[in-house]
C-alpha positions in Angstrom: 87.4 100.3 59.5 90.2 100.4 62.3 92.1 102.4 60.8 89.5 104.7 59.9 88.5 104.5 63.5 91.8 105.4 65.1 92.1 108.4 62.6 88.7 109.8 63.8 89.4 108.8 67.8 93.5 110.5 67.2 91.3 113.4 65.1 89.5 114.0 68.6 92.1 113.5 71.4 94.2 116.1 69.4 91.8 118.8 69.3 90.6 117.6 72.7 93.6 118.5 74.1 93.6 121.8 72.2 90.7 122.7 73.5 92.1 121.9 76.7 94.5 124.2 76.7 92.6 126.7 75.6 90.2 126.5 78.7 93.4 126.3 81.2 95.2 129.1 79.7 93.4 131.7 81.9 94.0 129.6 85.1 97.6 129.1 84.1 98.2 132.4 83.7 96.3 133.7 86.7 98.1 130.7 88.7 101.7 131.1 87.2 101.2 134.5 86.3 102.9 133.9 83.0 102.8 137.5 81.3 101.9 136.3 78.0 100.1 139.3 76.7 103.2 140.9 77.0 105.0 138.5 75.3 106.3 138.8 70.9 103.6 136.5 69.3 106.4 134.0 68.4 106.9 133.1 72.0 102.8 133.1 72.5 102.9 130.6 70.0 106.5 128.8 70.7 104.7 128.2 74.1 101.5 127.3 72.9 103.1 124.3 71.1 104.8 123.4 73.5 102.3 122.7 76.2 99.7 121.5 73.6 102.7 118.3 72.5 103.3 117.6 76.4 99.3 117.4 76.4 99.8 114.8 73.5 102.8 113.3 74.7 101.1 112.9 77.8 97.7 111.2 76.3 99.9 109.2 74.3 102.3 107.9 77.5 98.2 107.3 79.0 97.4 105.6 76.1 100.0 102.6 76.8 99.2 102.4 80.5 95.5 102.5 80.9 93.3 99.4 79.7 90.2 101.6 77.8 93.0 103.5 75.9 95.3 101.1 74.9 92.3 99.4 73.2 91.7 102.5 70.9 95.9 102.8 70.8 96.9 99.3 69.8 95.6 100.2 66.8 98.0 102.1 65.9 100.9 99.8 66.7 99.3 96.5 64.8 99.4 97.7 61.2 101.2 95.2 58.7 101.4 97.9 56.2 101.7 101.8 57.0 99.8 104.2 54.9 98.1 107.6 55.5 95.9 106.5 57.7 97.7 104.4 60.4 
C-alpha cells in the first residue's frame, strides 16, 4: 500500500507542477517578456521541459528538507526490492 501511495502522491506533484507552469506561463512571459509565440515549436517545447524538471527537481530537493514531505518521499528511498512501482 506504500508503494501504491507514493505512486498516486508522485502521480499528483508531477502534474501539480505542470499545472503550475501552466498558470505562470502568462506572468512569466509578461514579466520576462520571453517572446514565445514567436518562437519554432521545438524551442516552445525544449523550454517547456525545461522549466517543468527544475519545478520537479525543485519539489524533489523540498522533499528531503521539509518534515511533511520527506514523510511521503522516504518512501521512495526504503524499498528492499525496486519494481514498477517504487
Amino acid at each position: 500500500w506504500s508503494d501504491i501511495a507514493y505512486l498516486v502522491s508522485n502521480f499528483a506533484v508531477s502534474h501539480g507542477s505542470l499545472a503550475l507552469v501552466y498558470f505562470i506561463a502568462p506572468w512569466l512571459d509578461a514579466r520576462f517578456k520571453l517572446p514565445m509565440e514567436a518562437q519554432p515549436l521545438w524551442v516552445q517545447i525544449l523550454v517547456g521541459f525545461l522549466i517543468f524538471d527544475f519545478l520537479l527537481y525543485f519539489v524533489h530537493r523540498s522533499s528531503h528538507s521539509s518534515g511533511l514531505l520527506w514523510n511521503l518521499h522516504a518512501i521512495h528511498h526504503s524499498p528492499r526490492q525496486v519494481y514498477s512501482l517504487n
